[in-house]
DSSP file (Angstrom, degrees, kcal/mol; ACC not computed):
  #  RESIDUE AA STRUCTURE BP1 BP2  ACC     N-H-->O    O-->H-N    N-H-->O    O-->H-N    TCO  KAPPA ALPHA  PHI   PSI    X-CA   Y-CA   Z-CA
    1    1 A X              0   0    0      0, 0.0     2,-0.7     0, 0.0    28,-0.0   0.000 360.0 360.0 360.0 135.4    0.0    0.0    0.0
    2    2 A X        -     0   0    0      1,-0.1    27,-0.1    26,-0.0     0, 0.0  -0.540 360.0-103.2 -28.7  69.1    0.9    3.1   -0.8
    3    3 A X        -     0   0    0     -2,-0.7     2,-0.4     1,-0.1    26,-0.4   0.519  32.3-134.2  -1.4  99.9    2.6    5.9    1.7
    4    4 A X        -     0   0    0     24,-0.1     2,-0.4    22,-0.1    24,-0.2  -0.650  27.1-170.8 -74.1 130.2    0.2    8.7    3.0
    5    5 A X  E     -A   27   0A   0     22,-1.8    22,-1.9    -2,-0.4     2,-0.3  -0.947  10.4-157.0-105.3 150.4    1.6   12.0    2.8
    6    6 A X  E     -A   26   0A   0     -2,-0.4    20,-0.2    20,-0.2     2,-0.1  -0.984   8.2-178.0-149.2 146.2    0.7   15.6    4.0
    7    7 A X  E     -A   25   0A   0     18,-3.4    17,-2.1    -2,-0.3    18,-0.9  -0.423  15.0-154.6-115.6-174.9    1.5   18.6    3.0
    8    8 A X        -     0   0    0     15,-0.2     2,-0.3    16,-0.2     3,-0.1  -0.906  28.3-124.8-152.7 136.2    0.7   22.4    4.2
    9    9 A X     >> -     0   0    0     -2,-0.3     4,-1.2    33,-0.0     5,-0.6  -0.480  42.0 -96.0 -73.0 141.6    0.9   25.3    1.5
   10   10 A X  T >45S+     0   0    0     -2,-0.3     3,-1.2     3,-0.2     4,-0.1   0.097 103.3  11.7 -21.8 167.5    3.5   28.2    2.9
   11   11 A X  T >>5S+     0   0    0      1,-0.3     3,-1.0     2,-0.2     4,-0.5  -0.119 133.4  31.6  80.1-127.5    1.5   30.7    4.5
   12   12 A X  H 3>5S+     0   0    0     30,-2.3     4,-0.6     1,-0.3    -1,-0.3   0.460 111.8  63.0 -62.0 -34.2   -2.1   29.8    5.1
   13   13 A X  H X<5S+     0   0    0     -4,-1.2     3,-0.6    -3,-1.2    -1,-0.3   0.901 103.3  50.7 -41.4 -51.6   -1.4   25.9    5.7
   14   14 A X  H <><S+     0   0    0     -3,-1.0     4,-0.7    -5,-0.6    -2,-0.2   0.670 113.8  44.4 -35.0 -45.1    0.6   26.6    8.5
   15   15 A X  H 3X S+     0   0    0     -4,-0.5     4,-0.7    -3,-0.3    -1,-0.2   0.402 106.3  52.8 -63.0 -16.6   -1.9   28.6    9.8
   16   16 A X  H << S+     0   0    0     -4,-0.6     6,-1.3    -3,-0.6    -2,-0.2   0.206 112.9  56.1 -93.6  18.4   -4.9   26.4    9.1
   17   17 A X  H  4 S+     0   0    0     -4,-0.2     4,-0.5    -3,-0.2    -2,-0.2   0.646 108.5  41.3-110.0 -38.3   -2.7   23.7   11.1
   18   18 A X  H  < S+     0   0    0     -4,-0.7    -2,-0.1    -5,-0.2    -3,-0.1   0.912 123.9  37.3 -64.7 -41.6   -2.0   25.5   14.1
   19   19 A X  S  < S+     0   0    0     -4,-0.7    -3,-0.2     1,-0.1    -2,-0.1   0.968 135.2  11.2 -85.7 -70.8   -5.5   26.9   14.4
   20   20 A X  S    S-     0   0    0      2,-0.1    -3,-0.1    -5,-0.1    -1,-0.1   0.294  94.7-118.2-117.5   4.4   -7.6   24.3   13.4
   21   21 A X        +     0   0    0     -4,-0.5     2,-0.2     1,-0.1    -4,-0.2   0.883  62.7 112.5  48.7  50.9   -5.6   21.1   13.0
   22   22 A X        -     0   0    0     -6,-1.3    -2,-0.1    -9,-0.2    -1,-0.1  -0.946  56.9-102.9-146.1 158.5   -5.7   20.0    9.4
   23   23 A X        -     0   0    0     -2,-0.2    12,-0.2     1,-0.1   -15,-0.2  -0.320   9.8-148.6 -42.1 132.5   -3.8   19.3    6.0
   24   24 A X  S    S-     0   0    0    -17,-2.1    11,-2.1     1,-0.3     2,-0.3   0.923  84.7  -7.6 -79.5 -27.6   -3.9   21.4    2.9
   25   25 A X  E     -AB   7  34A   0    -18,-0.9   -18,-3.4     9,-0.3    -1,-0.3  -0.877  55.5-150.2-177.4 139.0   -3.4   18.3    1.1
   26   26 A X  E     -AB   6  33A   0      7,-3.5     7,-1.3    -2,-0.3     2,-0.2  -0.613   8.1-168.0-104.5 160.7   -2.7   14.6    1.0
   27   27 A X  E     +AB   5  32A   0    -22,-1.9   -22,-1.8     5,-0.2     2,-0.5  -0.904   8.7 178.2-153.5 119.1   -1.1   12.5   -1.4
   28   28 A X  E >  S- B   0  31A   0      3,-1.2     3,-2.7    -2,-0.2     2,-0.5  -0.979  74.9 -50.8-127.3 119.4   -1.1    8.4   -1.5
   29   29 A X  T 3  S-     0   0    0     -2,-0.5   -26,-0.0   -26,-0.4   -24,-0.0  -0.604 123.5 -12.0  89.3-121.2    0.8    7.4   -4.6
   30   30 A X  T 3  S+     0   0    0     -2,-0.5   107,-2.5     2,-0.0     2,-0.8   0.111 117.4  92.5 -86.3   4.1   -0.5    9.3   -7.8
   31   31 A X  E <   +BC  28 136A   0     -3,-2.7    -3,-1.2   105,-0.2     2,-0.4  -0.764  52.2 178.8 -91.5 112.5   -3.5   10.5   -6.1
   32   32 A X  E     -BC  27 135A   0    103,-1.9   103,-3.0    -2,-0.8     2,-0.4  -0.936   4.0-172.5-108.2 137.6   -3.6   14.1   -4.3
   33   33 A X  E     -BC  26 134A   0     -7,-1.3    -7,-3.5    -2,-0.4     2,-0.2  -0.980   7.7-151.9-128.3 168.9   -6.5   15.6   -2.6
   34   34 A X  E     -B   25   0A   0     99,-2.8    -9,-0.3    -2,-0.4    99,-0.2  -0.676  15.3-124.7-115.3 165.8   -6.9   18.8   -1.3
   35   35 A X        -     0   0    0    -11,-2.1    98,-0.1   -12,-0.2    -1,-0.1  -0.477  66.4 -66.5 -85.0 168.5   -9.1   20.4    1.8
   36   36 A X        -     0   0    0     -2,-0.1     2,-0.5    96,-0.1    96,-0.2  -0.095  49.8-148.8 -50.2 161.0  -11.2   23.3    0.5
   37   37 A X        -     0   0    0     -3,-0.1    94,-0.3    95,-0.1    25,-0.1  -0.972  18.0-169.1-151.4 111.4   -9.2   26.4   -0.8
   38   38 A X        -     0   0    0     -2,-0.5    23,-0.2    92,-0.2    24,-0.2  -0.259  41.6 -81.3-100.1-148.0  -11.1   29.6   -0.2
   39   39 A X  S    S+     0   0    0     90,-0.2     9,-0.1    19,-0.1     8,-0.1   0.495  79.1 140.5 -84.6 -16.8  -10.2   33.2   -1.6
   40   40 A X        -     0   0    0      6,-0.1     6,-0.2     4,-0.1     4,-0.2   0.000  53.3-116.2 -51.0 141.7   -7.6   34.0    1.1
   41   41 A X        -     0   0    0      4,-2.6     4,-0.4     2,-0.1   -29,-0.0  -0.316  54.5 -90.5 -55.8 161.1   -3.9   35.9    1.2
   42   42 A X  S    S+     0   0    0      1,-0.3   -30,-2.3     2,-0.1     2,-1.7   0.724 130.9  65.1 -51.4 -32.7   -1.0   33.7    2.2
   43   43 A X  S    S-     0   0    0    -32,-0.2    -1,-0.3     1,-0.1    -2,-0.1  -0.311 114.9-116.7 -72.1  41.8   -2.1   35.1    5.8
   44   44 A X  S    S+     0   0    0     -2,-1.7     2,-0.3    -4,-0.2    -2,-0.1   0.738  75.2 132.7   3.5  53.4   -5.1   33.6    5.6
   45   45 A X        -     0   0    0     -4,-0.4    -4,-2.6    -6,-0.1     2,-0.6  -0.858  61.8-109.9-122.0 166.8   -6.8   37.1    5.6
   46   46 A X        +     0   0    0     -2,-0.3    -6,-0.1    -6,-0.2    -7,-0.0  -0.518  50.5 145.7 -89.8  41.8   -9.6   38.4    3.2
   47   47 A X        +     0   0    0     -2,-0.6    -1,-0.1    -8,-0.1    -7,-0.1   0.548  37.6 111.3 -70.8  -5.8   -8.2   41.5    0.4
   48   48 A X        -     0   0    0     -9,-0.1     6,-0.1     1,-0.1     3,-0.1  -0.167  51.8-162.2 -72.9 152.3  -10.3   40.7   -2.6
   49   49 A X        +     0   0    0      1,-0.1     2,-0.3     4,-0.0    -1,-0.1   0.419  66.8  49.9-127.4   7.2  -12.8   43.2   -3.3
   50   50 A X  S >> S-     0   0    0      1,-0.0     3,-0.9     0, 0.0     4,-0.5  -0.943  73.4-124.5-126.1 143.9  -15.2   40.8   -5.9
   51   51 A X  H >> S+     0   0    0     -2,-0.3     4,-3.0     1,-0.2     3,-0.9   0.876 117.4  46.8 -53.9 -32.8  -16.7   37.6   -6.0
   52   52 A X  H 3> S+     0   0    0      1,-0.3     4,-1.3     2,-0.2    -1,-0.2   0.692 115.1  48.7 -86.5   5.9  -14.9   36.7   -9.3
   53   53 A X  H <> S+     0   0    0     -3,-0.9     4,-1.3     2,-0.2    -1,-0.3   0.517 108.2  54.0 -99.0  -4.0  -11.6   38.1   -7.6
   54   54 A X  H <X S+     0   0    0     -3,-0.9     4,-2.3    -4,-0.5     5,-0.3   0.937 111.8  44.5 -95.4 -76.1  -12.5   36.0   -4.7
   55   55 A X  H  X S+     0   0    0     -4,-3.0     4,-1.9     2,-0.2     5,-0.2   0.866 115.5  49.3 -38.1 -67.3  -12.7   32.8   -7.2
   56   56 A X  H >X S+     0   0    0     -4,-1.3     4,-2.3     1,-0.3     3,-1.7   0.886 110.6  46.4 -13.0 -85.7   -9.7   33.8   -8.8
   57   57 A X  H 3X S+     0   0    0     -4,-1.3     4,-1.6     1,-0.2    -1,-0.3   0.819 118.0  42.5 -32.6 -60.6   -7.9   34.2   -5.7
   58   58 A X  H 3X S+     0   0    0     -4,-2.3     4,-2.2     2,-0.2    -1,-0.2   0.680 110.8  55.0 -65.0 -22.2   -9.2   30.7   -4.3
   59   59 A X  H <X S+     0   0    0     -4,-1.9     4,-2.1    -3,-1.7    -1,-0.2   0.933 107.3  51.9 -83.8 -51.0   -8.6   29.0   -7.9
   60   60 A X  H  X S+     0   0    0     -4,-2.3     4,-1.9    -5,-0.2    -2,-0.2   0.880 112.1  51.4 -57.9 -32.6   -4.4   30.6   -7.3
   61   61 A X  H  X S+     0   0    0     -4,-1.6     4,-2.8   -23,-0.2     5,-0.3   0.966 105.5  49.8 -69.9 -43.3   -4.6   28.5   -3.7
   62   62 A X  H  X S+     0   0    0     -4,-2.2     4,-1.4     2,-0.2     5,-0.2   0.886 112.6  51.6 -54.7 -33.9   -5.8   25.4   -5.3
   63   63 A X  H >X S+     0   0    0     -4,-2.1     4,-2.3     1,-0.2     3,-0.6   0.965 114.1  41.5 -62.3 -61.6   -2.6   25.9   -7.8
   64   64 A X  H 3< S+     0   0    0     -4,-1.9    -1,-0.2     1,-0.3    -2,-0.2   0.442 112.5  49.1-106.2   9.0   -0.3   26.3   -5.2
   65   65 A X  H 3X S+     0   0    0     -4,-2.8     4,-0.8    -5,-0.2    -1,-0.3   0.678 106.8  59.6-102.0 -12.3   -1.5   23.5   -2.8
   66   66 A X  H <<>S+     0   0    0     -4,-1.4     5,-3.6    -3,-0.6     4,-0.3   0.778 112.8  48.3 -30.2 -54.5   -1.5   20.8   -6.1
   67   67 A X  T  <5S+     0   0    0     -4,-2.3    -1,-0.2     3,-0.3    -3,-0.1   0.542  92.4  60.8 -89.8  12.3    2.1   21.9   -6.0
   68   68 A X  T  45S+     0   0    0     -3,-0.2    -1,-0.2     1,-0.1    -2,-0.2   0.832 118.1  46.0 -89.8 -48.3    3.2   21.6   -2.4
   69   69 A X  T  <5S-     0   0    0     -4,-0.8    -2,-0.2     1,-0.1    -3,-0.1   0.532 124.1 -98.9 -79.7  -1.2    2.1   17.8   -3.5
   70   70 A X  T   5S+     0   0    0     -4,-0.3    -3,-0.3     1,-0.3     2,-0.2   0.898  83.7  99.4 102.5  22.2    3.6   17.4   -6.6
   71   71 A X      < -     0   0    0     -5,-3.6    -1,-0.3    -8,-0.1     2,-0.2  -0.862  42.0-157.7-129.1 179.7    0.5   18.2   -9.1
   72   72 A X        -     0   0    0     -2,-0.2     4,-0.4    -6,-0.1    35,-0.0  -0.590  40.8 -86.0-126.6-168.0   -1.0   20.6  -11.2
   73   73 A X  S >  S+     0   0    0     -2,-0.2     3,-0.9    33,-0.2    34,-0.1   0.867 118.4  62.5 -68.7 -42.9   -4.1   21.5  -12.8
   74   74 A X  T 3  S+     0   0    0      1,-0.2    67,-0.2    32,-0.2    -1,-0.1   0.955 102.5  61.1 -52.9 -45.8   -3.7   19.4  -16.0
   75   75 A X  T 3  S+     0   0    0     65,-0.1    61,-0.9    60,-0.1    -1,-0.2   0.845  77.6 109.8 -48.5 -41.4   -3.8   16.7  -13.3
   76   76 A X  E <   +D  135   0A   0     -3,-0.9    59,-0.2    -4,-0.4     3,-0.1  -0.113  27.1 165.5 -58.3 134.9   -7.2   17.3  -11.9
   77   77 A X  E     +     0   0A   0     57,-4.3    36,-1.3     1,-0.3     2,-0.3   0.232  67.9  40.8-124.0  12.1   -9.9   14.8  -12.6
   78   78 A X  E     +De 134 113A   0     56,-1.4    56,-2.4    34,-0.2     2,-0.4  -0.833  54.5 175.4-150.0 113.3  -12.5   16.1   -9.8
   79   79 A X  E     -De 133 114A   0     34,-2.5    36,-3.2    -2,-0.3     2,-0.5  -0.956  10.6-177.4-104.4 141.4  -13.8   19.5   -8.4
   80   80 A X  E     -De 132 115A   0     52,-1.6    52,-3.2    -2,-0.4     2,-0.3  -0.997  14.6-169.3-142.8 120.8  -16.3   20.4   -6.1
   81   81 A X  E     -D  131   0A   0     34,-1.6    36,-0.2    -2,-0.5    50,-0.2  -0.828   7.7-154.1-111.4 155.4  -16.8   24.2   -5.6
   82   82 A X        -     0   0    0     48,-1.0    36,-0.2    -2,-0.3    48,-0.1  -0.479  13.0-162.7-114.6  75.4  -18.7   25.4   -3.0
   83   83 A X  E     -f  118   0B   0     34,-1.1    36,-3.5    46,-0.2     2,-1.4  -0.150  27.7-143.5-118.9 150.0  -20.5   28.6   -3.1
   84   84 A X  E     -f  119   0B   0     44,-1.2    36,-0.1    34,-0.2    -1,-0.1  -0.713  53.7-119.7 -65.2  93.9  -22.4   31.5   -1.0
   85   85 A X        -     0   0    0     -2,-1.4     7,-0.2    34,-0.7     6,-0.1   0.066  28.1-162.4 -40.8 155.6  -25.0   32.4   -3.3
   86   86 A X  S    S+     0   0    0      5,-2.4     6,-0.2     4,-0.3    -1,-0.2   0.360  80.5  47.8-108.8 -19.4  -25.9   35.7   -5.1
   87   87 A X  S    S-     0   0    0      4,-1.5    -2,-0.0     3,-0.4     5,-0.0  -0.572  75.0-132.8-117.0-163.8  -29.3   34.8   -5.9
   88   88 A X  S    S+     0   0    0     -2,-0.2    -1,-0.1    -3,-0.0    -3,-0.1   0.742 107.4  38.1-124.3 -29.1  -32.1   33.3   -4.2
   89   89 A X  S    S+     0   0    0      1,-0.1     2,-0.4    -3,-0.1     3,-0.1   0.112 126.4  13.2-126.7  10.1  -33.1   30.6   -6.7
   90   90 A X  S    S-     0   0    0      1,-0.2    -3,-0.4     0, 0.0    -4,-0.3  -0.968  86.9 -93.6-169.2 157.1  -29.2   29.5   -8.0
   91   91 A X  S    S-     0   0    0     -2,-0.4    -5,-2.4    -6,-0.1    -4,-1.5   0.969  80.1 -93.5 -54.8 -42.3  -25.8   30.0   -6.9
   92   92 A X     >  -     0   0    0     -6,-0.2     4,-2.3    -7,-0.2    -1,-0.1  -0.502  15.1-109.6 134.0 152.1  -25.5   33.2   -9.4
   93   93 A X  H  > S+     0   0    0      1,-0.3     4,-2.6     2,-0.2     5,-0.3   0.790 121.5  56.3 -85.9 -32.7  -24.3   33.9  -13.0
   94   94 A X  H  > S+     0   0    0      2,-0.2     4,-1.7     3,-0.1    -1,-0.3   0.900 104.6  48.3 -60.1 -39.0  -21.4   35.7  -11.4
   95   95 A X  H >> S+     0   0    0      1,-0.2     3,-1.7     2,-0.2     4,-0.7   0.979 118.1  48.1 -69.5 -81.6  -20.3   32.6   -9.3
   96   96 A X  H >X S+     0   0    0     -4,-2.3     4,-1.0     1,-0.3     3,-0.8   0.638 108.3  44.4  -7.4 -71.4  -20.6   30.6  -12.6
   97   97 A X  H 3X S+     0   0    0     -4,-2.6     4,-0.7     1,-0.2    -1,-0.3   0.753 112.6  57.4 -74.9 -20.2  -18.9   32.4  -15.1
   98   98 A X  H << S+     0   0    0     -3,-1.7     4,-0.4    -4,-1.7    -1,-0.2   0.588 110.2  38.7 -72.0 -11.4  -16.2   33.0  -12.8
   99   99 A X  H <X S+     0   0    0     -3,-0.8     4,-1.6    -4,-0.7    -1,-0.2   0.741 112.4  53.9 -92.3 -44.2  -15.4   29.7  -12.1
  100  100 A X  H  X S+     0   0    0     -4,-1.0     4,-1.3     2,-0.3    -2,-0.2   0.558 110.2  56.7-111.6 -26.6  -15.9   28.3  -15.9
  101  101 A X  H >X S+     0   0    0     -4,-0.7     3,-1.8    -5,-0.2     4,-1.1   0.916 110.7  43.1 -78.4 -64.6  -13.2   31.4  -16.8
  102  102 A X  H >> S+     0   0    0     -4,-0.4     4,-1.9     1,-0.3     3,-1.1   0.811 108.4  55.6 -37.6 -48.7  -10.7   29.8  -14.3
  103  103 A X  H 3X S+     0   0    0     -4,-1.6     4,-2.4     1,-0.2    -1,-0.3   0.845 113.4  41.3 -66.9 -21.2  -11.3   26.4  -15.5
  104  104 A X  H << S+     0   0    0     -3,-1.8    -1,-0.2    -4,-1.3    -2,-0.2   0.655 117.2  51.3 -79.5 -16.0  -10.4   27.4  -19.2
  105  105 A X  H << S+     0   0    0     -3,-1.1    -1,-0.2    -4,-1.1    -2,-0.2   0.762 122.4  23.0 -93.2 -19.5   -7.8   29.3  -18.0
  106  106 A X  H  < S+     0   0    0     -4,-1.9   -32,-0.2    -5,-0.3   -33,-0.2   0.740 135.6  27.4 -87.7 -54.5   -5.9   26.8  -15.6
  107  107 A X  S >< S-     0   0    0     -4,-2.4     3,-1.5    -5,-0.3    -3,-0.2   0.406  85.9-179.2-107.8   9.7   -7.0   23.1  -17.1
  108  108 A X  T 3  S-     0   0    0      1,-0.3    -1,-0.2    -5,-0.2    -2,-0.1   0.007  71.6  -5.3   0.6 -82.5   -7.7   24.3  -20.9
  109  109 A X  T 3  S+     0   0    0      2,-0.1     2,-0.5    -5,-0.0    -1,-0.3  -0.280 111.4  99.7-126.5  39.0   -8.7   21.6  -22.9
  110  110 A X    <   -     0   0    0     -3,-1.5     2,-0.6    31,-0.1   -34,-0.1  -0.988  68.6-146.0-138.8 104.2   -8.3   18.9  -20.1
  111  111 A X        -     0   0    0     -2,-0.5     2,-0.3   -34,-0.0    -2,-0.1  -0.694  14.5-167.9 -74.8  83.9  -12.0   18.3  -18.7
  112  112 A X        -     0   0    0     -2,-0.6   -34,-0.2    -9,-0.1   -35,-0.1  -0.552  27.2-102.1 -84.9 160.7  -12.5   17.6  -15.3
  113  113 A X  E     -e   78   0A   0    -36,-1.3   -34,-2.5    -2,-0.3     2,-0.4  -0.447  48.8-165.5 -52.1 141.2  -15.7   16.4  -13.3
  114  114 A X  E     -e   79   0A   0    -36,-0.2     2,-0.6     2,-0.0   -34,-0.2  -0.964  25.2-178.0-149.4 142.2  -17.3   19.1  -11.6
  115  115 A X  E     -e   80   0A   0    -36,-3.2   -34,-1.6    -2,-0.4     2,-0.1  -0.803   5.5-168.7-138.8 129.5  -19.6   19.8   -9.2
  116  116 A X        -     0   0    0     -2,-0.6     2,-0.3   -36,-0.2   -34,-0.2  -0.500  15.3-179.3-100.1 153.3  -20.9   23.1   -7.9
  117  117 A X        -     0   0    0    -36,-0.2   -34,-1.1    -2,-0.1     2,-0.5  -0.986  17.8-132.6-147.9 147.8  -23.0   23.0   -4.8
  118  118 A X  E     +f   83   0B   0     -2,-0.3     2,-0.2   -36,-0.2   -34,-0.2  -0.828  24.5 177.7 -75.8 133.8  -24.8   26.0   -2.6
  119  119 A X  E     -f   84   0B   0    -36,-3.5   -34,-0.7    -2,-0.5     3,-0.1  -0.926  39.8-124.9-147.9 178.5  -24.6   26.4    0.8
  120  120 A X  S    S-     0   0    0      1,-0.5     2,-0.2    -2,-0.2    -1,-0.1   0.661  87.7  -9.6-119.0  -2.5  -25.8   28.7    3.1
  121  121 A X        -     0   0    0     -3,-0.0    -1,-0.5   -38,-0.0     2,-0.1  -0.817  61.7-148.8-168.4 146.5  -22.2   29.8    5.0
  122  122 A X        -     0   0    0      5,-0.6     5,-0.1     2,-0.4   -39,-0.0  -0.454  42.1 -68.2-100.7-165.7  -18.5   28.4    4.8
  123  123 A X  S    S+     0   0    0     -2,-0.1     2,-0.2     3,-0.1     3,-0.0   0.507 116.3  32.2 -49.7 -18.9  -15.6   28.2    7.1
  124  124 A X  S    S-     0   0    0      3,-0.2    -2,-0.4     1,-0.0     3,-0.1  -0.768  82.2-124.5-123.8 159.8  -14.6   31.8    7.5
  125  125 A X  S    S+     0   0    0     -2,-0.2    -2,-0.1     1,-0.2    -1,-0.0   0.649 107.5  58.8 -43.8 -44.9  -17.3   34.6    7.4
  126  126 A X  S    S+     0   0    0     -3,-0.0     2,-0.2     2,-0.0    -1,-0.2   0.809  89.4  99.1 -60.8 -25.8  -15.3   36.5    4.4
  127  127 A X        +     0   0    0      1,-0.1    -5,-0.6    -5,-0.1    -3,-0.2  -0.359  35.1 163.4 -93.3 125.8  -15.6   33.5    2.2
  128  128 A X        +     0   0    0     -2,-0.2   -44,-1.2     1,-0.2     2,-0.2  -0.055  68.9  33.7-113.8  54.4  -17.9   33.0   -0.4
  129  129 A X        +     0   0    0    -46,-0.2     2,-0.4   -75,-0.1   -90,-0.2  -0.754  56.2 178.0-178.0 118.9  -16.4   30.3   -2.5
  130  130 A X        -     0   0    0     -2,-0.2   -48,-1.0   -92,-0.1     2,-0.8  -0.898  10.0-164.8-143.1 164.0  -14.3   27.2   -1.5
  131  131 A X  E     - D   0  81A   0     -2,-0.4     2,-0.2   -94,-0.3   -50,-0.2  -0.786   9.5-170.5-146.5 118.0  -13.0   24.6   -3.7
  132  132 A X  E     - D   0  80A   0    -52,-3.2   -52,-1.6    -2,-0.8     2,-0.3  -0.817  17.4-169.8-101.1 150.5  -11.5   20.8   -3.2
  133  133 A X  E     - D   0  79A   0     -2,-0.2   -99,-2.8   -54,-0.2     2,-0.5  -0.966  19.2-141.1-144.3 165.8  -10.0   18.9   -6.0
  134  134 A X  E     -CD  33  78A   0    -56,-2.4   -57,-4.3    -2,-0.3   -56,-1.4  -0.961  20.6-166.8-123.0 139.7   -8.8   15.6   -6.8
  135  135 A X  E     -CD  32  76A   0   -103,-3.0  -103,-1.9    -2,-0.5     2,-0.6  -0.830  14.4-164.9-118.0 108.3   -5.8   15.1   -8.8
  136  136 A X  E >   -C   31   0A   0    -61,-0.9     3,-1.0    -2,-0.6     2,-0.4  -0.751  35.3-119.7 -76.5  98.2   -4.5   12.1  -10.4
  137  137 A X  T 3  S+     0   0    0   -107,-2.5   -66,-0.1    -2,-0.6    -1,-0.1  -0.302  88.1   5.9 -85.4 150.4   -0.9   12.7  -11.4
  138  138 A X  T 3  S+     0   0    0     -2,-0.4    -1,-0.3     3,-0.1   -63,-0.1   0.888  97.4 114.4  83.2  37.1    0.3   12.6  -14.8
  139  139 A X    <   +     0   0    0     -3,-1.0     2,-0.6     2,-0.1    -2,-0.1  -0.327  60.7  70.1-108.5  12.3   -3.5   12.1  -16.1
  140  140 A X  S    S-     0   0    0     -4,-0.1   -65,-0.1   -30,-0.0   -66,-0.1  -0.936  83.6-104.9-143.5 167.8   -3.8   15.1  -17.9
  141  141 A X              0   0    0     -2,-0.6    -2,-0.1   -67,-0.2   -31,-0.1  -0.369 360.0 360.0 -69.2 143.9   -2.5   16.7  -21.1
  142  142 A X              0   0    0    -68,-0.1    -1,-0.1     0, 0.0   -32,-0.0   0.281 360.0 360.0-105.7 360.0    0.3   19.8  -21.0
């Protein structure tokens, strides 16, 4: 069987492991997952002044906790975003398009499963967008 590792991203892993006592991301073999990755600076504090710079932001954490483990995006074969809504009857056309820009800009023409979910608050107060992936490495096109 395969070695579990865990990692913590620089900056905000460190800090969600002294305060709250978890990993940014595990890795057995070729497989990585990650814990949720919201919008935050490395100091896990809030500067984004938009939702889609908030997605942005949260989309750059998932990049650089894939690489404390050794992956990328081309790797990813699973996402699950989670989001605050902006509307009352869907997560919101802003949440959407901001996410669907990231994925074209990050995984281009390497498709992963995704699945967007509403909810009604996440872990921190600021955050309205948090994102897990699973990454298989060396499963995706460069």
């Amino acid at each position: 069987m395969p070695q579990l590792q865990f990692f913590d991203t620089p900056g905000y892993g460190e800090i969600a492991r002294a305060n709250y006592s978890y990993s940014q991301a595990l890795r057995i073999g070729d497989r990585v997952e990650i814990s949720g990755q919201g919008g935050w600076d490395e100091d896990q504090t809030f500067s984004v002044e938009s939702v889609e710079a908030e997605i942005e932001k949260a989309f750059d954490n998932v990049e650089r906790t894939l690489a404390t483990a050794g992956a990328t995006w081309h790797d990813v074969v699973n996402v699950h975003t989670y989001h605050v809504p902006s509307q009352d009857d869907a997560i919101g056309g802003d949440h959407m398009t901001a996410v669907v820009e990231q994925f074209r800009k990050r995984a281009g023409e390497h498709l992963p499963l995704w699945t967007a979910l509403g909810v009604k608050a996440l872990g921190l107060p600021e955050m309205h967008i948090e994102i897990e992936v699973v990454a298989i490495i060396g499963s995706g096109g460069r």
